[in-house]
N, CA and C atoms of all chains as a GROMACS GRO file, in nm:
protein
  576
    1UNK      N    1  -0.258  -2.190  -1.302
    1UNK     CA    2  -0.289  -2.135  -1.172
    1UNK      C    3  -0.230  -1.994  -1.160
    2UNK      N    4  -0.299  -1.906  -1.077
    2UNK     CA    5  -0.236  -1.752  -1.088
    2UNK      C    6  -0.173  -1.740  -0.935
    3UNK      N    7  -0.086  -1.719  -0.939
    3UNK     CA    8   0.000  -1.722  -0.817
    3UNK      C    9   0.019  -1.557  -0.812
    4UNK      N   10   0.031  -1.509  -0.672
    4UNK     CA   11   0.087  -1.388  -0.617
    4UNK      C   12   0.245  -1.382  -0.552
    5UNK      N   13   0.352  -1.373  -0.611
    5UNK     CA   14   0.493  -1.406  -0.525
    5UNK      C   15   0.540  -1.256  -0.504
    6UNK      N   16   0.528  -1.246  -0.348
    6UNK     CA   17   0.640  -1.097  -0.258
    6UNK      C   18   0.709  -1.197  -0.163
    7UNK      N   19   0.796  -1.112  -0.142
    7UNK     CA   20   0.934  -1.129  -0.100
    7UNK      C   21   1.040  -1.003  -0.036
    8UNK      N   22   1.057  -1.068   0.029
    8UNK     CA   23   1.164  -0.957   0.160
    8UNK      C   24   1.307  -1.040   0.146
    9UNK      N   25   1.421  -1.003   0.112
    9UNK     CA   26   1.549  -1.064   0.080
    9UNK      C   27   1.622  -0.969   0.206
   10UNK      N   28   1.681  -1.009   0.263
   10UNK     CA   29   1.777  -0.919   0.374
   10UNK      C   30   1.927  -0.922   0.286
   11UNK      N   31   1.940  -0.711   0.283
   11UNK     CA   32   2.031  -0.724   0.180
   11UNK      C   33   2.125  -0.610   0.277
   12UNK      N   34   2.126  -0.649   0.369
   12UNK     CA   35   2.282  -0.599   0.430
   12UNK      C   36   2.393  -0.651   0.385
   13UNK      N   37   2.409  -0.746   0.320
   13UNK     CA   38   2.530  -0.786   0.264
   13UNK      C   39   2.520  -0.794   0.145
   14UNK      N   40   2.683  -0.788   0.097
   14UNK     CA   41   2.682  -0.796  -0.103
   14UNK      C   42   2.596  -0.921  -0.125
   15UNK      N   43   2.636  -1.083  -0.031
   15UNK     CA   44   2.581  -1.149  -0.078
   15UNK      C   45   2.402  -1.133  -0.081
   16UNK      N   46   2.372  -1.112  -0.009
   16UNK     CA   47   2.204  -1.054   0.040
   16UNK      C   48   2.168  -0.995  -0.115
   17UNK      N   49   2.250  -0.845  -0.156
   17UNK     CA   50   2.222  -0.796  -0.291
   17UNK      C   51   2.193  -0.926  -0.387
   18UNK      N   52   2.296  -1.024  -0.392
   18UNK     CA   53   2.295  -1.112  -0.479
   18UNK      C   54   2.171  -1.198  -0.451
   19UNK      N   55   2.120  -1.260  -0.374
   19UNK     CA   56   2.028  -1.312  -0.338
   19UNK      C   57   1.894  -1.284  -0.416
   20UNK      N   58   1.885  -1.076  -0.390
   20UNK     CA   59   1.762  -1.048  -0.422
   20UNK      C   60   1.743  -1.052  -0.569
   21UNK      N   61   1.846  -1.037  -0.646
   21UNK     CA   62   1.852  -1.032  -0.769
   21UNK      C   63   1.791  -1.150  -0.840
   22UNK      N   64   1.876  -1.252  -0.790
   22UNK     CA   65   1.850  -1.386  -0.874
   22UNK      C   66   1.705  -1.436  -0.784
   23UNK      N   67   1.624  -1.373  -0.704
   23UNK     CA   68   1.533  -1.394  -0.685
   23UNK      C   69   1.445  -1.351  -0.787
   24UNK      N   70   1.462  -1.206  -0.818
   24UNK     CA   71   1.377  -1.166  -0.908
   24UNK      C   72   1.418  -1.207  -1.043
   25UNK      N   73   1.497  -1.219  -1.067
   25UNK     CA   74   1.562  -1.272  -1.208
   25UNK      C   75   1.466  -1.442  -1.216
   26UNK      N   76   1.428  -1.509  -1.118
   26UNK     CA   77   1.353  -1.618  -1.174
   26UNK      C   78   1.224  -1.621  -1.169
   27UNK      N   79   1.146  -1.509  -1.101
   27UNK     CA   80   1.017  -1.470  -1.107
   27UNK      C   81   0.978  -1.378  -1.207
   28UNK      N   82   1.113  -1.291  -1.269
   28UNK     CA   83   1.053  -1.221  -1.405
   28UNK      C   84   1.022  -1.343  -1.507
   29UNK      N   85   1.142  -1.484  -1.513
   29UNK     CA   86   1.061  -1.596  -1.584
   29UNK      C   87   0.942  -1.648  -1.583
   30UNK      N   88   0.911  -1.611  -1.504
   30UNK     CA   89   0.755  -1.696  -1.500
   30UNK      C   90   0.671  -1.570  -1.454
   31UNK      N   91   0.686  -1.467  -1.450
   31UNK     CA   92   0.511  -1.366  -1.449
   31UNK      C   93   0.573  -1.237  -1.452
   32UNK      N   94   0.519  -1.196  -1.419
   32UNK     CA   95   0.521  -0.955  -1.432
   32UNK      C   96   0.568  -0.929  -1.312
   33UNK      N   97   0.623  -0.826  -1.316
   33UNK     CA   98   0.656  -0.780  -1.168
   33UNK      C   99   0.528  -0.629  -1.202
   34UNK      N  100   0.474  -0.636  -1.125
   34UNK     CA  101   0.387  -0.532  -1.051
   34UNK      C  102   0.414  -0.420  -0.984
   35UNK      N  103   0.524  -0.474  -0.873
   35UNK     CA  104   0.603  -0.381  -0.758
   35UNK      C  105   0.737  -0.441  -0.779
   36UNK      N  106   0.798  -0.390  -0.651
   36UNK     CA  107   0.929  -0.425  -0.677
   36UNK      C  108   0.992  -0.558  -0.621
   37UNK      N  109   0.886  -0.575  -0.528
   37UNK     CA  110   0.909  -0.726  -0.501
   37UNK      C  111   0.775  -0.863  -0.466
   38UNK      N  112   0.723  -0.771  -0.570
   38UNK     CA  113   0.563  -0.868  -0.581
   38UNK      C  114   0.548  -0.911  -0.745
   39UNK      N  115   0.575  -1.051  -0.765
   39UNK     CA  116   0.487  -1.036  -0.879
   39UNK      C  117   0.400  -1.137  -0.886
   40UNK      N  118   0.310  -1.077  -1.029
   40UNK     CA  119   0.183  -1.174  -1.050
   40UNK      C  120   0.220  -1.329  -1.199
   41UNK      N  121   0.182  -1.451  -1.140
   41UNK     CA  122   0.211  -1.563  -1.223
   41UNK      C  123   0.127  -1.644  -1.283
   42UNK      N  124   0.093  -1.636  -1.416
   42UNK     CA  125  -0.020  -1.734  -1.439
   42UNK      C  126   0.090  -1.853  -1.457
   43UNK      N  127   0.060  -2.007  -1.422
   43UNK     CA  128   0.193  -2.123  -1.434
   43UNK      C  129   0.099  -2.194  -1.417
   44UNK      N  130   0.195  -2.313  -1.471
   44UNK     CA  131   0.102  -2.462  -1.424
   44UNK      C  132   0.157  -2.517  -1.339
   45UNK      N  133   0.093  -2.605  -1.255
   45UNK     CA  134   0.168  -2.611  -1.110
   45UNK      C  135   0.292  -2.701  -1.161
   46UNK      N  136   0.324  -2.755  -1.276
   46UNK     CA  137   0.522  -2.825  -1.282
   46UNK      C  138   0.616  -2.728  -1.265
   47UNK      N  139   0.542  -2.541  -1.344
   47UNK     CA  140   0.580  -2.443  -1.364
   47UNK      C  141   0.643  -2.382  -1.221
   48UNK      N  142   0.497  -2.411  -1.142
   48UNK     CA  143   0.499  -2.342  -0.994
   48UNK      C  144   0.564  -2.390  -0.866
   49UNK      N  145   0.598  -2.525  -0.942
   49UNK     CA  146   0.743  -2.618  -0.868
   49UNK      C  147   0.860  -2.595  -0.879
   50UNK      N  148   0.849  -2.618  -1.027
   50UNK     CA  149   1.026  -2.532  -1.029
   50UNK      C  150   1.045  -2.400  -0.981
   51UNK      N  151   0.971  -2.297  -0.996
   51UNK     CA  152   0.963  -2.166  -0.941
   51UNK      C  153   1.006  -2.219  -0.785
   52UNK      N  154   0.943  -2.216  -0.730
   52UNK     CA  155   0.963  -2.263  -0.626
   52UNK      C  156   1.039  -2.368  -0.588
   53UNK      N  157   1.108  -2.450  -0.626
   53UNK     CA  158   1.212  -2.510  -0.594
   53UNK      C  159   1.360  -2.404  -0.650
   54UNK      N  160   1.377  -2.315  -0.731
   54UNK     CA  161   1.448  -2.229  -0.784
   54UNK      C  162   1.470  -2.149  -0.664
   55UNK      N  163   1.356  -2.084  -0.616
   55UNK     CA  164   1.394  -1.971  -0.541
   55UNK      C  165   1.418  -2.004  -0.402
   56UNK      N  166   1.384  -2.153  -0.355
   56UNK     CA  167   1.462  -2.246  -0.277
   56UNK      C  168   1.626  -2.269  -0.225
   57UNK      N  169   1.666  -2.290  -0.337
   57UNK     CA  170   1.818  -2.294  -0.359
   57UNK      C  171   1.865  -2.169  -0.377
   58UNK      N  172   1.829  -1.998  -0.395
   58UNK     CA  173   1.836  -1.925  -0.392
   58UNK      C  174   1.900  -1.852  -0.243
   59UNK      N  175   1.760  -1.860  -0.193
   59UNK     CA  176   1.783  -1.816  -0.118
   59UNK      C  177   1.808  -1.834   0.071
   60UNK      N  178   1.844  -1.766   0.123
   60UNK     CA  179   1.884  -1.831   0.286
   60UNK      C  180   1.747  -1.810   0.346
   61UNK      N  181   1.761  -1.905   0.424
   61UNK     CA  182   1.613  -1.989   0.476
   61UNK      C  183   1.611  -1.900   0.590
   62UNK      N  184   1.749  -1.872   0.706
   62UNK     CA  185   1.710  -1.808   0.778
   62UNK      C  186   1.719  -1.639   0.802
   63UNK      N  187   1.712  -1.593   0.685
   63UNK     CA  188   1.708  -1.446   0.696
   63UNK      C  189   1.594  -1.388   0.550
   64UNK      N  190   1.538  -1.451   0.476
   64UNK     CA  191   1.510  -1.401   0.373
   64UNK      C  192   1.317  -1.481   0.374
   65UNK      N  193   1.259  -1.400   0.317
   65UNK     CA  194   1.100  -1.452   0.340
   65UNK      C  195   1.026  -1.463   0.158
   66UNK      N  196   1.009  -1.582   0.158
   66UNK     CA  197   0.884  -1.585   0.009
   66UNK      C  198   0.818  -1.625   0.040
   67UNK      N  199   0.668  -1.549  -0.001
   67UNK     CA  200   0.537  -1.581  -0.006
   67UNK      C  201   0.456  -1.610  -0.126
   68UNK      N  202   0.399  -1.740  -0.184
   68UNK     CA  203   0.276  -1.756  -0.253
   68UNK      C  204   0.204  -1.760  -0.259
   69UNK      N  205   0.090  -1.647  -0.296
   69UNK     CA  206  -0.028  -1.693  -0.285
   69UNK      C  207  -0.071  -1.801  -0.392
   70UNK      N  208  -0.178  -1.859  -0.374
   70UNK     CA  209  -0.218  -1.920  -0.453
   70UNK      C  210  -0.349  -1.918  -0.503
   71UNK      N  211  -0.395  -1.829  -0.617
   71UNK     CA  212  -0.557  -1.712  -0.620
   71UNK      C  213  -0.623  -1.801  -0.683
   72UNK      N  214  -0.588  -1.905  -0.761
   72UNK     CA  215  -0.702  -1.956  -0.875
   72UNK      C  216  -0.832  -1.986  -0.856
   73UNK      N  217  -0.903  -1.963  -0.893
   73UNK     CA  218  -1.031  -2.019  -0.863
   73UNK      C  219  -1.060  -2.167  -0.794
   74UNK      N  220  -0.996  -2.240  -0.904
   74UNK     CA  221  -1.024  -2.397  -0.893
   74UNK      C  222  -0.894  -2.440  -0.806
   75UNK      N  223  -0.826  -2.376  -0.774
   75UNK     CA  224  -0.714  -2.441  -0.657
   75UNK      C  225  -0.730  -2.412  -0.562
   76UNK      N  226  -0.690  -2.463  -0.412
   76UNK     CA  227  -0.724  -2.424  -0.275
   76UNK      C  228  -0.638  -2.310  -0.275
   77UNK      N  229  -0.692  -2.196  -0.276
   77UNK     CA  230  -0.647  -2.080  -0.195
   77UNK      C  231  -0.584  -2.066  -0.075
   78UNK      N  232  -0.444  -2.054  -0.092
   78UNK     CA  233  -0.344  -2.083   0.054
   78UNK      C  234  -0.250  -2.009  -0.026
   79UNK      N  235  -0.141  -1.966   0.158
   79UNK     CA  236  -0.016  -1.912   0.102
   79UNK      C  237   0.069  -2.013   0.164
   80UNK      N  238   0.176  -2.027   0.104
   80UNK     CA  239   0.322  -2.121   0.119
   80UNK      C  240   0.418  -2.047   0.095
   81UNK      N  241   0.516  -2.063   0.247
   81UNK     CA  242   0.577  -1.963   0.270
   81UNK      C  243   0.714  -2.026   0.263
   82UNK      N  244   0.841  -2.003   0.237
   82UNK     CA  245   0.948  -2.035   0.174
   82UNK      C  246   1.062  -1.951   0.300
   83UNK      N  247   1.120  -1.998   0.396
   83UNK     CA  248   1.219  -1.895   0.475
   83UNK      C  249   1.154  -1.856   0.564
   84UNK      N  250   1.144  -1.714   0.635
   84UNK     CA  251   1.155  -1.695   0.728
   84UNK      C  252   0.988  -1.645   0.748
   85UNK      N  253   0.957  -1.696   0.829
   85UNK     CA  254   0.763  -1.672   0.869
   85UNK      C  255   0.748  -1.530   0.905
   86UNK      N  256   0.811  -1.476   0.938
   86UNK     CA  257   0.846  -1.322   0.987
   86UNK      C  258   0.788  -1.331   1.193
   87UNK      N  259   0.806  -1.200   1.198
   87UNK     CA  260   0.828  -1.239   1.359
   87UNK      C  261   0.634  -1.292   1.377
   88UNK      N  262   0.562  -1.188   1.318
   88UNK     CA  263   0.432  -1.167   1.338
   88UNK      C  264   0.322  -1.328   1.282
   89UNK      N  265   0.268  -1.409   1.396
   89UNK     CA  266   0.237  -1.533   1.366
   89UNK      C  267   0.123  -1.528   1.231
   90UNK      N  268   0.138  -1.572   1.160
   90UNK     CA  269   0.003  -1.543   1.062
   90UNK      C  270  -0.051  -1.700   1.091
   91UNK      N  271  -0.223  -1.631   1.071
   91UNK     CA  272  -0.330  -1.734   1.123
   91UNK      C  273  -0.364  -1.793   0.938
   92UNK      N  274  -0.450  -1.832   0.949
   92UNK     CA  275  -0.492  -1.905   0.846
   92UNK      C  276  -0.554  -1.822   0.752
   93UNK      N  277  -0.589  -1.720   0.770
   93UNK     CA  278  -0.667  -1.643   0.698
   93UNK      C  279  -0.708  -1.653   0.535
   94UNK      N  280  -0.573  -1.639   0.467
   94UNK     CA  281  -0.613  -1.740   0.319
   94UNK      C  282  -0.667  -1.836   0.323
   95UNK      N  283  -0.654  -1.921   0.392
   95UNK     CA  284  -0.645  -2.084   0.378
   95UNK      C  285  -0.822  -2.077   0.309
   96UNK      N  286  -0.900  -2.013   0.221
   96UNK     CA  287  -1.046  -2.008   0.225
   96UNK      C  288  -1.082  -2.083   0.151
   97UNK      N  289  -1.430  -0.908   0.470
   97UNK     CA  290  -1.355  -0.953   0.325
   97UNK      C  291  -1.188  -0.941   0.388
   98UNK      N  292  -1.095  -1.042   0.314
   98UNK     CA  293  -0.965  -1.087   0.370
   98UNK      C  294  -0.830  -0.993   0.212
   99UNK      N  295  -0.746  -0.896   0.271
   99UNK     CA  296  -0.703  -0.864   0.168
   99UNK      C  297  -0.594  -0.846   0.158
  100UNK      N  298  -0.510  -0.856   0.059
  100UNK     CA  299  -0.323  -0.853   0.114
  100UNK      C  300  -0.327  -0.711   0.077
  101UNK      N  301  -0.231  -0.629   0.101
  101UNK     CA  302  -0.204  -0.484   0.090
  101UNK      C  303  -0.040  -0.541   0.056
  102UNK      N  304   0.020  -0.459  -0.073
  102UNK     CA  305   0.144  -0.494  -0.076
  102UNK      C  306   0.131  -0.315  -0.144
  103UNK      N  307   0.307  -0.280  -0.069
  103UNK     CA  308   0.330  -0.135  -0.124
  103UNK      C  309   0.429  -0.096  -0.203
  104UNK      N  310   0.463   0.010  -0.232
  104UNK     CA  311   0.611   0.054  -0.252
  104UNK      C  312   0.622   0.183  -0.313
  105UNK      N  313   0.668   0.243  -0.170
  105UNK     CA  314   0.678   0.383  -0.165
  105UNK      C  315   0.842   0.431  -0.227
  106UNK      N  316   0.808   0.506  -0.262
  106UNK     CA  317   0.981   0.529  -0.323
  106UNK      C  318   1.090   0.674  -0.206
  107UNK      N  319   1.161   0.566  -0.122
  107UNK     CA  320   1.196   0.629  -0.025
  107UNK      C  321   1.343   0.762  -0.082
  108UNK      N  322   1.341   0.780  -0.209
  108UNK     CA  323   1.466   0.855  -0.214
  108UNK      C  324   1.499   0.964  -0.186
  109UNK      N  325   1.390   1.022  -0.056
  109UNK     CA  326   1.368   1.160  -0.011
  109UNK      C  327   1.368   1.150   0.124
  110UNK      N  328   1.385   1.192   0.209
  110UNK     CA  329   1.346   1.200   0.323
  110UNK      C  330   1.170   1.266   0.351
  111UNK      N  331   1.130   1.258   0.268
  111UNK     CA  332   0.941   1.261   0.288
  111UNK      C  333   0.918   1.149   0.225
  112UNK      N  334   0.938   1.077   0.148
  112UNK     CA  335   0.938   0.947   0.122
  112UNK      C  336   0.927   0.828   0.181
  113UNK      N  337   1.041   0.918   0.329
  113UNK     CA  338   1.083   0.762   0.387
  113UNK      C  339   0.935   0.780   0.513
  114UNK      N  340   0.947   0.955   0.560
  114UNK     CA  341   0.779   0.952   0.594
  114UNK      C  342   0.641   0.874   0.555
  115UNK      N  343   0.646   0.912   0.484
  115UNK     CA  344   0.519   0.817   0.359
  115UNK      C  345   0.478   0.692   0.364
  116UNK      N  346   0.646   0.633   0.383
  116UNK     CA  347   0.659   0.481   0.389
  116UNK      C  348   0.621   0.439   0.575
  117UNK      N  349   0.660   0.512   0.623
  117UNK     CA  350   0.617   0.497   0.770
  117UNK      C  351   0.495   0.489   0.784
  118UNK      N  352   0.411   0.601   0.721
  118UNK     CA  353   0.280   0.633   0.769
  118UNK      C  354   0.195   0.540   0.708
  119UNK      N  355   0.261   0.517   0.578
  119UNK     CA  356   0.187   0.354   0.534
  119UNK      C  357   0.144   0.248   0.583
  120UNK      N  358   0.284   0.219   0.644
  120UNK     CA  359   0.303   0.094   0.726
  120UNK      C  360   0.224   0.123   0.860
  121UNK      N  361   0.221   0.230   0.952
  121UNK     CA  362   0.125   0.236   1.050
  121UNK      C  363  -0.029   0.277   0.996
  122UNK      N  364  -0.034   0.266   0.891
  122UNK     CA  365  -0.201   0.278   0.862
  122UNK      C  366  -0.269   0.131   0.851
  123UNK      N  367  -0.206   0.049   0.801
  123UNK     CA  368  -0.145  -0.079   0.781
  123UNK      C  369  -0.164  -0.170   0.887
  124UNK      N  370  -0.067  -0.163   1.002
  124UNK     CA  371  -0.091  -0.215   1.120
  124UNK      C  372  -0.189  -0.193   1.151
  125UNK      N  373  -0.276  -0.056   1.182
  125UNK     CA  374  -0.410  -0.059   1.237
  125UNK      C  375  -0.516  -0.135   1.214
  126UNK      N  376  -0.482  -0.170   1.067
  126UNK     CA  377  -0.612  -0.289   1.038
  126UNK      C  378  -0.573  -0.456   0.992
  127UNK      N  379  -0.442  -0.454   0.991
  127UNK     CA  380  -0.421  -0.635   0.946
  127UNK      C  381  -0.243  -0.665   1.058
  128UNK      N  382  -0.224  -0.749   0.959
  128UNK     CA  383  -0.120  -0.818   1.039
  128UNK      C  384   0.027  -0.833   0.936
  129UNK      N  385   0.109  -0.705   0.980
  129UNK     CA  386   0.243  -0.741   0.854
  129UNK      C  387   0.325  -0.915   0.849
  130UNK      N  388   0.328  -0.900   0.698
  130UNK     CA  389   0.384  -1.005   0.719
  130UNK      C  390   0.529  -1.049   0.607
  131UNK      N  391   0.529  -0.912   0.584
  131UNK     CA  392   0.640  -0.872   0.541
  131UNK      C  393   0.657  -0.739   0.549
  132UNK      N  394   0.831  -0.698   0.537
  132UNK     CA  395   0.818  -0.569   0.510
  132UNK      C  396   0.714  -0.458   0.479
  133UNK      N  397   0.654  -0.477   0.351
  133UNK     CA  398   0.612  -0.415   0.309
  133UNK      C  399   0.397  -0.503   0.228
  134UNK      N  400   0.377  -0.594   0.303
  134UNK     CA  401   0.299  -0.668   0.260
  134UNK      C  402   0.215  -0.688   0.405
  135UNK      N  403   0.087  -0.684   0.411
  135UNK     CA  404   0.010  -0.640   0.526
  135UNK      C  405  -0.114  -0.797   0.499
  136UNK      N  406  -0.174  -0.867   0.544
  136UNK     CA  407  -0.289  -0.948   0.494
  136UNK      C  408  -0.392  -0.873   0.629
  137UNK      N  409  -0.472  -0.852   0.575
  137UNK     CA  410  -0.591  -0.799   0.675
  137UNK      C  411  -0.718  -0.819   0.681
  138UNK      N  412  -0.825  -0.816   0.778
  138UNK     CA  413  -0.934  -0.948   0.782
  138UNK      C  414  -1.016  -0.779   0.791
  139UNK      N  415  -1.110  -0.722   0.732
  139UNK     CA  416  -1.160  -0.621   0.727
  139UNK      C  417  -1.310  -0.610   0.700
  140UNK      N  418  -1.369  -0.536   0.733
  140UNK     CA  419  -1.537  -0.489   0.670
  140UNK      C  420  -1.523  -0.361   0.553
  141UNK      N  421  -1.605  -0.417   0.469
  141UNK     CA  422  -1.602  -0.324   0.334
  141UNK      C  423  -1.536  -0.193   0.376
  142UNK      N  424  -1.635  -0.101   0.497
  142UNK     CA  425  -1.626   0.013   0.563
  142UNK      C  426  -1.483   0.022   0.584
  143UNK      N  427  -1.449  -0.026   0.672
  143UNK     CA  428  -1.250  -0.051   0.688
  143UNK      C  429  -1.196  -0.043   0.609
  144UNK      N  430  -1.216  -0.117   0.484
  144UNK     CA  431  -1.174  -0.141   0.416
  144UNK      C  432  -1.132  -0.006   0.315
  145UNK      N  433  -1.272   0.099   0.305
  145UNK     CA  434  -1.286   0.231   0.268
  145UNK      C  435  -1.204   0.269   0.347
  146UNK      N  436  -1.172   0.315   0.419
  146UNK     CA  437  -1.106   0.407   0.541
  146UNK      C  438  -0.989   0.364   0.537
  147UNK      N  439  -0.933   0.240   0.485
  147UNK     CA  440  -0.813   0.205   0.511
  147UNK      C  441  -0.733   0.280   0.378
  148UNK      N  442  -0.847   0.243   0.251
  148UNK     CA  443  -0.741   0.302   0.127
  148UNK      C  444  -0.728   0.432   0.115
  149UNK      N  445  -0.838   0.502   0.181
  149UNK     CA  446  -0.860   0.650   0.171
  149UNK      C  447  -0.800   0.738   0.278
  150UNK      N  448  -0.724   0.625   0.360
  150UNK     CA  449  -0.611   0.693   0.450
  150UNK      C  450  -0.474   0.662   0.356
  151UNK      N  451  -0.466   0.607   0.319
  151UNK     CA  452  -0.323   0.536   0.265
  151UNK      C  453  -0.331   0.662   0.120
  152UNK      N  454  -0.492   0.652   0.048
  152UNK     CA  455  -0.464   0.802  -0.047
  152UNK      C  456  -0.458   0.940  -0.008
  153UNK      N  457  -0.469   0.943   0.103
  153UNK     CA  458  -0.407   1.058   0.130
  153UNK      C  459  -0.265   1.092   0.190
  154UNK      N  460  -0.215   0.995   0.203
  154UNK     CA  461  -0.049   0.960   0.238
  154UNK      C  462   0.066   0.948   0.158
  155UNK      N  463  -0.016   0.878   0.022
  155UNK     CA  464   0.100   0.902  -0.073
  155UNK      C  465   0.118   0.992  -0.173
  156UNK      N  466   0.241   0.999  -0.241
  156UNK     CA  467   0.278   1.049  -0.309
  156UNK      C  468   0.167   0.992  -0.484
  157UNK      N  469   0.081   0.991  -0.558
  157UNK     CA  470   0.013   0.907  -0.653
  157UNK      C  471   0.152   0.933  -0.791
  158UNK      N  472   0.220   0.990  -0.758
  158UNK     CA  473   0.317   1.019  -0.882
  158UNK      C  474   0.429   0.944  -0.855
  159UNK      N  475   0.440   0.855  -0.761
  159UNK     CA  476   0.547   0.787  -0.716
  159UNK      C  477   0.580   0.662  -0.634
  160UNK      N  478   0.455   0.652  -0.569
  160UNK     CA  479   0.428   0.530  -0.515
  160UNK      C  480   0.320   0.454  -0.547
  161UNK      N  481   0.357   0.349  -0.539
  161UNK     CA  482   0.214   0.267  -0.560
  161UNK      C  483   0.161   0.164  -0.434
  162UNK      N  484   0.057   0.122  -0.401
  162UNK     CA  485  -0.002   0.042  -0.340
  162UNK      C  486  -0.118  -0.054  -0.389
  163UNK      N  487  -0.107  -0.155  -0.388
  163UNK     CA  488  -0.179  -0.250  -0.410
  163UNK      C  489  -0.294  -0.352  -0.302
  164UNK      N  490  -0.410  -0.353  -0.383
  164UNK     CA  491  -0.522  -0.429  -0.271
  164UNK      C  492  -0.528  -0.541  -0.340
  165UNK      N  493  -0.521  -0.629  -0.287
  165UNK     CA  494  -0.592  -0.781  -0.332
  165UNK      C  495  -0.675  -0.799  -0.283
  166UNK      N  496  -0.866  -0.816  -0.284
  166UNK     CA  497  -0.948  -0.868  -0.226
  166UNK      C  498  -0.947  -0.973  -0.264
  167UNK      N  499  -0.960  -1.088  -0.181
  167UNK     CA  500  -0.918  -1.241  -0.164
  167UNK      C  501  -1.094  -1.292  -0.117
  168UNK      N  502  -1.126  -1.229  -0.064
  168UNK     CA  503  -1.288  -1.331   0.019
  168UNK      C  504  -1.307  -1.403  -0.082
  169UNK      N  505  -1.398  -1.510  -0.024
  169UNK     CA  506  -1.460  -1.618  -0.127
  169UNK      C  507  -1.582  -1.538  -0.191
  170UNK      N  508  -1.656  -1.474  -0.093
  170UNK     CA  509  -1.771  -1.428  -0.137
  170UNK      C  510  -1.749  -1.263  -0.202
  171UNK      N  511  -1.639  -1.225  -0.190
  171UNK     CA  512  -1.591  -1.117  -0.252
  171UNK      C  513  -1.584  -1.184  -0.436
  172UNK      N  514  -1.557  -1.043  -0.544
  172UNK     CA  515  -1.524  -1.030  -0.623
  172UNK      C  516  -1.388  -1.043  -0.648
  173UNK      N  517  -1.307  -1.136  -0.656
  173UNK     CA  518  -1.109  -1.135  -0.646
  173UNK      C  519  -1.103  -1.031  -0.745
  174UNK      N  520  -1.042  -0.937  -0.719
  174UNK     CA  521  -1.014  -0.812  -0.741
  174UNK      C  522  -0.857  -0.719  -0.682
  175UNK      N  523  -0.810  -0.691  -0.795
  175UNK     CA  524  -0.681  -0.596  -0.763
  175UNK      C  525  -0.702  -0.497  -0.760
  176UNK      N  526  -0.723  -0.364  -0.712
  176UNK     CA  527  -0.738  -0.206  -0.689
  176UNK      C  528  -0.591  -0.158  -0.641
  177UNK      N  529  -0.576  -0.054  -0.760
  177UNK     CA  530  -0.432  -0.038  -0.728
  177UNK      C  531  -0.446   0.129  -0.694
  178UNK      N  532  -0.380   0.215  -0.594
  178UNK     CA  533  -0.396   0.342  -0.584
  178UNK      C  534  -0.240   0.399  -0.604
  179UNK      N  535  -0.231   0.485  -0.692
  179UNK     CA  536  -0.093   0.570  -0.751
  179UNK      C  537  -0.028   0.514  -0.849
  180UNK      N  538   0.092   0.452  -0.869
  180UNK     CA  539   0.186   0.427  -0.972
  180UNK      C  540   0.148   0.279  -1.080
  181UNK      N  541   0.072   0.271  -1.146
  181UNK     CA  542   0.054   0.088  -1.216
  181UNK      C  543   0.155   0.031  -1.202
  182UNK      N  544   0.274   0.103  -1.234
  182UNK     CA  545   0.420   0.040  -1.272
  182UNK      C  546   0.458   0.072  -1.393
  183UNK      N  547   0.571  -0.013  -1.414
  183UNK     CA  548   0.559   0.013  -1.575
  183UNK      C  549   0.543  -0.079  -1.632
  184UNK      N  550   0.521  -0.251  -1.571
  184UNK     CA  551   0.503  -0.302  -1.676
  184UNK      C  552   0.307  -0.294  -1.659
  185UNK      N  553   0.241  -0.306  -1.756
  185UNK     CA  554   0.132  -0.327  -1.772
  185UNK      C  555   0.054  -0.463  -1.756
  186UNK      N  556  -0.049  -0.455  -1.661
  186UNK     CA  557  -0.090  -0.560  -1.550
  186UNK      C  558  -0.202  -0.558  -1.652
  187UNK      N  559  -0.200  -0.748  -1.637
  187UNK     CA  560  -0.359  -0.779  -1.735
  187UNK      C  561  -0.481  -0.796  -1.584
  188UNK      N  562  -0.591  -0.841  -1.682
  188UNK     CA  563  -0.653  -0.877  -1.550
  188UNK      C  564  -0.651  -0.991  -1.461
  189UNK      N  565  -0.545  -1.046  -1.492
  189UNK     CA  566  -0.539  -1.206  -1.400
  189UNK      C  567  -0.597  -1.238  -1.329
  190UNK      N  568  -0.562  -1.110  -1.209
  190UNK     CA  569  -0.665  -1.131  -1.088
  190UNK      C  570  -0.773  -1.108  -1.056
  191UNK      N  571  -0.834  -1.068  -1.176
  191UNK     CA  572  -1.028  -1.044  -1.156
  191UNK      C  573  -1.031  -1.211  -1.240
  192UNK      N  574  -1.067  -1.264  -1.169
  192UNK     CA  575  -1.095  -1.424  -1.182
  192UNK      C  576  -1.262  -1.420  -1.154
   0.00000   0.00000   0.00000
């Protein structure tokens, strides 16, 4: 499955720095970074569990935001969002 | 057509950090942030023109980059990237 993962880490604090790091430090395992806090993942979804259960335990739920898309063709196209929804409500719009 | 916009302007200037502003309000005008720096927006092709061809005339192409994901079903899934690739080198994953 080809996954899209960006991410907003709130790095006012040393720990925050630390946060963003080992965020990206487990998404360079599994795909490219593109930007600086987007990258692209081809995985299989056991792949796209642990990813996501990794960056789970990572990071703080209430200050820090991950987003997946989920592009594959043959998988339902949705994002799953990890932390903080941000202020702005998002509608369904992936969900296609 | 439904498209994420993800950026990253390189603020180490004070016209930079301009850039990055004017991004982000070109941005708002047509979708809904939902991160920092990551926009999803529900658009017509036309918009869609006007949106990147405001954003290329805003940046820096030697220093920033911006990224389109067209997502529609009935769209072509397609990445269009305007200014910097990066450095690591992007396959085509996302032309699915």
């Amino acid at each position: 499955m080809y996954i899209l993962v960006t991410y907003d880490v709130d790095t006012t604090s040393k720990e925050g720095a630390r946060r963003l790091r080992c965020v990206a430090k487990a998404c360079i395992d599994y795909g490219q970074r593109v930007q600086n806090s987007v990258f692209e993942c081809e995985v299989t979804e056991a792949q796209y569990c642990l990813l996501r259960g990794r960056i789970k335990d990572i990071i703080d739920m209430s200050r820090d935001s991950v987003r997946f898309y989920i592009l594959s063709k043959n998988e339902n196209r949705r994002v799953e969002v990890i932390g903080v929804e941000t202020a702005y409500k998002v509608n369904n719009a992936f969900i296609v």
